[in-house]
C-alpha positions in Angstrom: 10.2 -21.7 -60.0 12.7 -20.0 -57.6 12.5 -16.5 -57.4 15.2 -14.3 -58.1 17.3 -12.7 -54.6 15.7 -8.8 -55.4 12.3 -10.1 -55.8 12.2 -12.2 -52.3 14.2 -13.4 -49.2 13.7 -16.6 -47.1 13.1 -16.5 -43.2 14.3 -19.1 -41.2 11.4 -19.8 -39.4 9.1 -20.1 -42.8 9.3 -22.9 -45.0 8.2 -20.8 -48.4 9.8 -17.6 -49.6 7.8 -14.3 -49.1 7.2 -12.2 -52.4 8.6 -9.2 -52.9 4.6 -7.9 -53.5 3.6 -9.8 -49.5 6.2 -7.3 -48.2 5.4 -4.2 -50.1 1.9 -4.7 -48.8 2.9 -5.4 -45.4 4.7 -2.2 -45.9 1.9 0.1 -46.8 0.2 -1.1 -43.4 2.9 -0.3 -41.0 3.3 2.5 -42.2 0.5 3.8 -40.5 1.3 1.5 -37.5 2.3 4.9 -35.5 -1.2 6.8 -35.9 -2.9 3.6 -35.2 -0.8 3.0 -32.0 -1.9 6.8 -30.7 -5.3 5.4 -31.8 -4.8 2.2 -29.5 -3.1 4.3 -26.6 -6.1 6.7 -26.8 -8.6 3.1 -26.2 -6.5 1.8 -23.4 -6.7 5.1 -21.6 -10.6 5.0 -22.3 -11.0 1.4 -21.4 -8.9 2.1 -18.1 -11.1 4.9 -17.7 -10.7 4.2 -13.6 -7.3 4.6 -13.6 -6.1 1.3 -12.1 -3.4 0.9 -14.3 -4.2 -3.1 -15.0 -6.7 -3.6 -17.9 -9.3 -6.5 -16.2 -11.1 -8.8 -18.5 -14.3 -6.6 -19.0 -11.7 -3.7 -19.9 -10.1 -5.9 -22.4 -13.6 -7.0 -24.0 -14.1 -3.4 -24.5 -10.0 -2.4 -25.8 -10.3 -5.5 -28.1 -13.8 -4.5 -29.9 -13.4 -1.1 -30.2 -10.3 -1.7 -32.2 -10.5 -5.1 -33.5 -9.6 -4.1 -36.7 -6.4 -2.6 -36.0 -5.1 -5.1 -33.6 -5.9 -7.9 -36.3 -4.0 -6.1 -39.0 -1.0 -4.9 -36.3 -1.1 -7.9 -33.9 -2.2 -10.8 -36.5 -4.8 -11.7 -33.7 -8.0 -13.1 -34.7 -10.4 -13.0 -31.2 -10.3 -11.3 -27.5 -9.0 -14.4 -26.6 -5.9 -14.4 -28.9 -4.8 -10.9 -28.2 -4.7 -11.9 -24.2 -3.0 -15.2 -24.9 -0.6 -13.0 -26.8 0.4 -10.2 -24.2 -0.6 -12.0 -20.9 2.5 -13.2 -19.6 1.5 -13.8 -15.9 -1.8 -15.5 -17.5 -3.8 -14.6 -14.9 -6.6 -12.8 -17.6 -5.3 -9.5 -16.5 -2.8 -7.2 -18.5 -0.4 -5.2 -16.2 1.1 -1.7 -17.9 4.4 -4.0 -19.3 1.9 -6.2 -20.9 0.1 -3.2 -22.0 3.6 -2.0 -23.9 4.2 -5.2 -25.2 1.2 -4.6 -28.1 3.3 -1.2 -28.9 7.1 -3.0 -28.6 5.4 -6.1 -30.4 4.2 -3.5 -33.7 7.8 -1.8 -33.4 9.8 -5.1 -33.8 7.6 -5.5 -36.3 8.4 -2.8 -38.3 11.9 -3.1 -37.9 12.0 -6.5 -39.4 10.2 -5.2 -42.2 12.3 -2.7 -42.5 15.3 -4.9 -42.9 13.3 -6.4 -45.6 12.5 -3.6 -47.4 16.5 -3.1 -47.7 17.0 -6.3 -49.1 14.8 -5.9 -51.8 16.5 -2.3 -52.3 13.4 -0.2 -51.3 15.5 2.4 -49.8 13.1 5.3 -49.8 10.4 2.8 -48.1 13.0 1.6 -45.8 14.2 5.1 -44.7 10.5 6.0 -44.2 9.9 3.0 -42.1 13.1 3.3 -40.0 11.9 7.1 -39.3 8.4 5.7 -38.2 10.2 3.1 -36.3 12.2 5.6 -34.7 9.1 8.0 -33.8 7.0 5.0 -32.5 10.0 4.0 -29.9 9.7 8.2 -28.8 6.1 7.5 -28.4 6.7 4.1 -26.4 9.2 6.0 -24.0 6.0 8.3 -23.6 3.7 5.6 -22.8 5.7 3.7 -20.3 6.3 7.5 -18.6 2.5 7.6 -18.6 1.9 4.4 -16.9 4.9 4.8 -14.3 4.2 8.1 -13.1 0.6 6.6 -12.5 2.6 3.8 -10.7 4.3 5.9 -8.8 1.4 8.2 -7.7 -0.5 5.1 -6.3 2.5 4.6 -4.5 2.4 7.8 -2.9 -0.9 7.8 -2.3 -1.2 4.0 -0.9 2.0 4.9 1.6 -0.2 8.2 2.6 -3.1 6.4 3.5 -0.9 4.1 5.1 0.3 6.9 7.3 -3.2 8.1 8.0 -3.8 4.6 9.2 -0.6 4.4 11.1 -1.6 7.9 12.6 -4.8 6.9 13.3 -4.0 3.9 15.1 -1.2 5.9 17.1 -3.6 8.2 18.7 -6.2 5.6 19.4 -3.6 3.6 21.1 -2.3 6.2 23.2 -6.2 7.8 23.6 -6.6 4.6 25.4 -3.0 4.5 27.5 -4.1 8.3 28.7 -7.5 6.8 29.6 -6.3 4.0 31.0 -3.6 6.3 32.9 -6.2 8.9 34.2 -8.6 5.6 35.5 -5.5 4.2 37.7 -5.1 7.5 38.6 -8.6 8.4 39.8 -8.4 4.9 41.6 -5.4 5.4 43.3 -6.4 9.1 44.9 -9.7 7.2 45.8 -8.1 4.6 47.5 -5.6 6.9 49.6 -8.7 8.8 50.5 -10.6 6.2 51.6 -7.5 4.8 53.8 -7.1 8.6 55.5 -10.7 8.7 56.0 -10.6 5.0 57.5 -7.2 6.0 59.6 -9.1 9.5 61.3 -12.6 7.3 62.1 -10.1 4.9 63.7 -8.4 8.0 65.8 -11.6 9.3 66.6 -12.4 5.5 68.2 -9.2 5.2 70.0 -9.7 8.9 71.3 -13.4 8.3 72.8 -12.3 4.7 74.5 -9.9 6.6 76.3 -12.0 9.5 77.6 -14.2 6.7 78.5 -11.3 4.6 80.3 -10.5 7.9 82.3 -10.8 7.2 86.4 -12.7 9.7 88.7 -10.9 12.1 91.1 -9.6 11.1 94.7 -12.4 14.2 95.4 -15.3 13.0 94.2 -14.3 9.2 95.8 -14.5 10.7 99.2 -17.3 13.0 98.6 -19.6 9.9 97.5 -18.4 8.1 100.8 -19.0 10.6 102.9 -22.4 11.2 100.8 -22.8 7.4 102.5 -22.3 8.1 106.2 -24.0 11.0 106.5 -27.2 9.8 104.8 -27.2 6.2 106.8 -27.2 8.5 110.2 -29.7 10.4 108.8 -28.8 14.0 108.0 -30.3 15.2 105.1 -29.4 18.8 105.0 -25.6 17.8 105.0 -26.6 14.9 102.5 -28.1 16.8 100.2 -25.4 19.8 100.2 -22.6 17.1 99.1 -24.8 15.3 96.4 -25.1 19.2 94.9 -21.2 19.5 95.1 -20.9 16.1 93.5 -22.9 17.5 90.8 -21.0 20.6 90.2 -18.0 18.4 90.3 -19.4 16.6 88.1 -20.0 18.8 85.4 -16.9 20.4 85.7 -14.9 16.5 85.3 -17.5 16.5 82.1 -15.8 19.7 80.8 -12.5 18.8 81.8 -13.3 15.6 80.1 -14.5 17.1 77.0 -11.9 19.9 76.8 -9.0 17.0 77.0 -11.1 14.8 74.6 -11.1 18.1 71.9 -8.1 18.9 72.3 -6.1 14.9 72.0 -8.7 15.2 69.0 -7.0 18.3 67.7 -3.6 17.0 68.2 -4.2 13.6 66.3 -6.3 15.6 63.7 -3.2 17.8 63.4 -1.0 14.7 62.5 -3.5 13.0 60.4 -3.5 16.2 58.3 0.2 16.8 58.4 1.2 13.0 57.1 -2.1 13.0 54.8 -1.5 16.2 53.0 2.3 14.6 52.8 0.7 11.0 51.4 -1.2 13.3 48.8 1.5 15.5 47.5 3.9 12.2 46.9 1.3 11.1 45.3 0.1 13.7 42.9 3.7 14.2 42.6 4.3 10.6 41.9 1.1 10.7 39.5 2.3 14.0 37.8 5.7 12.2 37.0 4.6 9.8 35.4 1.8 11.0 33.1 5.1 13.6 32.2 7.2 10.6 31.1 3.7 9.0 29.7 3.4 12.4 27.4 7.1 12.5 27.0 7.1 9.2 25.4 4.0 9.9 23.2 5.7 13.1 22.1 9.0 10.6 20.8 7.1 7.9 19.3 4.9 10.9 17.1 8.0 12.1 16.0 9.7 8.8 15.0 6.2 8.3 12.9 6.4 11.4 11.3 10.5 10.9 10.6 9.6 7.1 9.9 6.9 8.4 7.2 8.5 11.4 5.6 11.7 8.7 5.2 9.8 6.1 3.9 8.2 8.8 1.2 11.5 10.2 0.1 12.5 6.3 -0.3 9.6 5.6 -2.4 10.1 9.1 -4.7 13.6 8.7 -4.8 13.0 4.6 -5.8 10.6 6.2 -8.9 13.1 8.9 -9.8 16.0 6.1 -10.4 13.7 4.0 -12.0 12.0 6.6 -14.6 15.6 7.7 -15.5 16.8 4.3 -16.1 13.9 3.4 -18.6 13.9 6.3 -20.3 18.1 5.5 -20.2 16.5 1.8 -21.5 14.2 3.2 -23.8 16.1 5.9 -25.8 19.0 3.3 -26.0 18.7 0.1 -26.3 16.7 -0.2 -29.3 19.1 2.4 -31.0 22.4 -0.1 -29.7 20.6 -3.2 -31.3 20.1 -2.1 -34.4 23.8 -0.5 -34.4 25.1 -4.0 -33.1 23.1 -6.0 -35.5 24.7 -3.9 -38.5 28.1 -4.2 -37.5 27.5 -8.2 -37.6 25.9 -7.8 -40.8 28.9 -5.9 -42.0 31.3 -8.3 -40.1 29.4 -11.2 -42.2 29.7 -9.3 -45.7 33.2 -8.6 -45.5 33.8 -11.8 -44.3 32.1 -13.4 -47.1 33.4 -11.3 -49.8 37.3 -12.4 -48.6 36.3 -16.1 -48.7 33.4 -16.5 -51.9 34.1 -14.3 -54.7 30.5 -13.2 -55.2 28.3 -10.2 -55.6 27.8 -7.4 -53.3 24.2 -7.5 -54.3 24.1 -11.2 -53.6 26.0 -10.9 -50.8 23.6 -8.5 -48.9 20.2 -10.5 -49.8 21.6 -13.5 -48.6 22.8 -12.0 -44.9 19.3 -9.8 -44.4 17.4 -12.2 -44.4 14.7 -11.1 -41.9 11.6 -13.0 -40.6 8.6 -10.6 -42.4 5.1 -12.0 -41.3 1.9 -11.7 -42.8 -1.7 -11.5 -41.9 -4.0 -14.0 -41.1 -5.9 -15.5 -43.9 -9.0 -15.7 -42.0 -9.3 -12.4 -41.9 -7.2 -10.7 -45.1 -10.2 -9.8 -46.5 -11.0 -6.7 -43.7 -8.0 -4.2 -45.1 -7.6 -3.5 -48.4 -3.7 -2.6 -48.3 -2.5 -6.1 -48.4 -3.0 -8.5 -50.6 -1.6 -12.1 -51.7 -0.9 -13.2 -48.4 -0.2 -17.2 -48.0 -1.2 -18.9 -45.2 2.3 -20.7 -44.6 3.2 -17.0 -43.5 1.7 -18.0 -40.0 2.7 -21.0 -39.1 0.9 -20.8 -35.1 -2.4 -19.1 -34.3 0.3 -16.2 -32.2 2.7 -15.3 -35.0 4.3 -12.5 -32.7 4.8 -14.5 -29.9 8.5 -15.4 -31.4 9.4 -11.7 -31.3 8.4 -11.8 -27.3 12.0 -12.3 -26.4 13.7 -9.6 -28.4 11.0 -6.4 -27.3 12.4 -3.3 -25.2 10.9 -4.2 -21.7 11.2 -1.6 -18.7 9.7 -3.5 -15.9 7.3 -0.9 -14.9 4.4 -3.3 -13.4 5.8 -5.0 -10.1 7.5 -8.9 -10.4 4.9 -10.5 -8.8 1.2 -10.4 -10.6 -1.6 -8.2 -8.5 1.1 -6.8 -6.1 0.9 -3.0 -5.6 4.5 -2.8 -3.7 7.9 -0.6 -4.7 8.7 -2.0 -8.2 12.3 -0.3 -8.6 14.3 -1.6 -5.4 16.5 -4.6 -5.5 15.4 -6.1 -2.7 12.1 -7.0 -4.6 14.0 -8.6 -6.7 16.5 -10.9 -5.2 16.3 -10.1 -1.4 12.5 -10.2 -0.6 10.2 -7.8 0.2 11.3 -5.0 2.8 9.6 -4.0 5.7 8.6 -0.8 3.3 7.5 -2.8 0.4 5.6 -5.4 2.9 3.3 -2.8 4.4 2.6 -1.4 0.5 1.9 -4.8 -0.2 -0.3 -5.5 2.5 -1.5 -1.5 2.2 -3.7 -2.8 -1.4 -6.8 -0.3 -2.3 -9.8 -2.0 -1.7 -11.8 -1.7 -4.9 -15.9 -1.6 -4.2 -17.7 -4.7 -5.8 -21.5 -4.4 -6.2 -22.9 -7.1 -5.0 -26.1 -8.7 -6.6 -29.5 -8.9 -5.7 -30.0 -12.0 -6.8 -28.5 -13.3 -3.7 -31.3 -11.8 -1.7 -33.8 -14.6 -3.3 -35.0 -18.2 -3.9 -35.1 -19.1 -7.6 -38.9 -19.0 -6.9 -38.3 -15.5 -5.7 -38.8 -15.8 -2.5 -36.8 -13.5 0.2 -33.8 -15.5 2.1 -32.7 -13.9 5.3 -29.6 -11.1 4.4 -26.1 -12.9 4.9 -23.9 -11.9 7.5 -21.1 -10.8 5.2 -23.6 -9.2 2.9 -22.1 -5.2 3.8 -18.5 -6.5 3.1 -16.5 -5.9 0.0 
């Protein structure tokens, strides 16, 4: 037997009507939705308890059992399993902080079109009661996705800083090793000059000595030693020996002479030597100091283009955040608000329309246009909560019954586009242009996250000890 318009409404994507008692009891859950949701923000924050913003598989084990009971009656999930299939849109097992939200935006649309229902069937004091915890749960949302930006944003900051400690790093090791490098050639060039002077005076000192020994005797001496000749062959040794003693007097002076000129062309070359060497030297130091100026000089410019390059790069990235947390909460303290005010102007659009055409009751008119898709629990598990009662199973018609309201959720795009990507997540580049040079090095700048790595590696399954792997201290 059909029932009467005030006692039930059809949805269009259910093949039996729902009862006027389904939705009251759907009702009394909901209601509570809000504190529950607080209840489920206060697990994620627990099960995240490292902060990484991306609930793992492990964390989702522990979300999903600690409040099984809730996200059965809220989500209509009946396993882990379900409630990841249901919120992970990437499917890659993880949940990112949109997919997070979606449990909170999936309640809310949840309410609302329960809400809608309740005003069909005329329960206005139920329906302004769940439009006002409708209303509250969208505040809390906005508080939640501010939450998990602002934790966003801070890894951000703190990935780029490390990024710029690395950058830093990497700048004075690189120009540690251009100064080292500088002061080597340096050292190796003042070597080699003073090993050239030092070659270049041994070389003077040759060409000095070869000539004393080139140098001719006197006329003097010539004739002496002749006449040394004569008078010895004719036998006169008084006058023989008198001249041999002058020849050796003459002789020691010629060595003194000798010596004296010897000192003093040594002198005069030494003089030069020293003259062009001490010039060689100071064009060289001069030379060397000129360029470890312009060596410094450079080093000084490329710190400050760092530090001008980081500090810029920073502002970027806070002033990227800034636009994007104003726009959400723009998104978020709007959008749901416009919906609703759209859909009741089509709804009043509809009624007027139909009362000028078909002559029939307002009270008709209004079931028939709300009609609102209201959904039920699962039967498998409508025994766990006592506040609903008679639900049918053609309610559910898949094993995700909220996977339908996927498409008509608040979203405000707080996780990046691309899964496991810890990059800017508010500039359009990311979006349509690629990634920029900024957004490359975030990308590339990931924090490395510590895995313990098992024992069980270090032995045989008879227990035996295998030699350590090469890789074994990576992570």
């Amino acid at each position: 037997m059909a029932q009467s318009p005030d006692t039930s409404f059809y949805s269009p994507h259910q093949s039996m009507p729902l009862h006027r008692t389904e939705i009251l009891a759907e009702t009394a859950l909901l209601l509570t939705a809000r504190k529950k949701c607080k209840a489920l923000w206060a697990a994620i924050q627990i099960a995240d308890y490292k902060k990484e913003g991306v609930l793992n598989e492990a964390a989702t084990t522990v979300l999903y059992e600690k409040e099984k009971e809730v996200l059965r009656d809220l989500l209509l999930v009946a396993d882990c399993e379900e409630f990841v299939s249901l919120l992970d849109e990437f499917e890659d097992g993880f949940l990112t902080e949109d997919e997070q939200l979606l449990m909170f935006s999936l309640i809310r649309e949840r309410m609302q079109r329960n809400a809608l229902a309740l005003c069909s069937l005329h329960e206005y004091d139920k329906y302004r009661r769940m439009m006002r915890k409708v209303r509250k749960l969208e505040t809390d949302i906005v508080g939640f996705q501010d939450t998990l930006r602002r934790r966003i944003h801070g890894k951000e900051l703190q990935a780029y800083r490390e990024l710029g400690r690395d950058k830093l790093k990497q700048f004075k090791a690189n120009w540690s090793r251009r100064l080292a490098q500088f002061e080597e050639e340096r050292r190796r060039k003042v070597e080699d000059l003073a090993a050239r002077q030092d070659m270049e005076a041994r070389k003077a000192a040759m060409q000095a000595g070869a000539k004393a020994r080139t140098t001719k005797a006197s006329a003097k001496m010539k004739h002496l030693e002749e006449e040394e000749k004569l008078v010895a062959i004719n036998e006169r040794y008084n006058e023989a020996h008198k001249i041999r003693t002058e020849l050796k007097s003459l002789e020691v002076l010629a060595k003194a002479q000798l010596q004296h000129s010897l000192q003093t062309e040594q002198d005069r070359l030494s003089k030069g030597l020293s003259l062009t060497h001490a010039k060689e030297k100071r064009h060289l130091q001069l030379k060397l100091d000129s360029a470890y100026h312009h060596l410094c000089i450079d080093q000084e410019h490329q710190a400050a283009r760092l530090q001008k390059e980081t500090k810029l790069h920073l502002n970027d990235i806070t002033k990227q955040q800034n636009l994007g947390r104003v726009a959400a909460l723009k998104v978020g303290e709007t959008r749901d608000e416009l919906q609703r005010s759209k859909r009741r102007a089509k709804e009043m659009m509809r009624i007027m329309s139909d009362s000028k055409s078909i002559p029939v009751s307002r009270k008709a008119s209004i079931a028939s246009s709300l009609s609102f898709p209201v959904l039920s629990r699962k039967a498998g598990f409508a025994s766990s909560a006592t506040s609903v009662v008679g639900v049918s199973q053609s309610a559910r018609q898949s094993p995700l019954a909220l996977k339908p309201y996927l498409r008509d959720v608040t979203r405000f795009k707080i996780a990046p586009v691309q899964p496991n990507w810890e990059g800017p997540v508010h500039s359009a580049s990311s979006k349509d242009k690629g990634l920029t040079r900024l957004e490359a090095e975030l990308a590339a700048k990931r924090l490395s996250k510590s895995v313990l790595r098992s024992l069980g590696q270090l032995y045989s399954p008879t227990l035996a000890p295998l030699e350590v792997p090469e890789d074994w201290e990576e992570v």
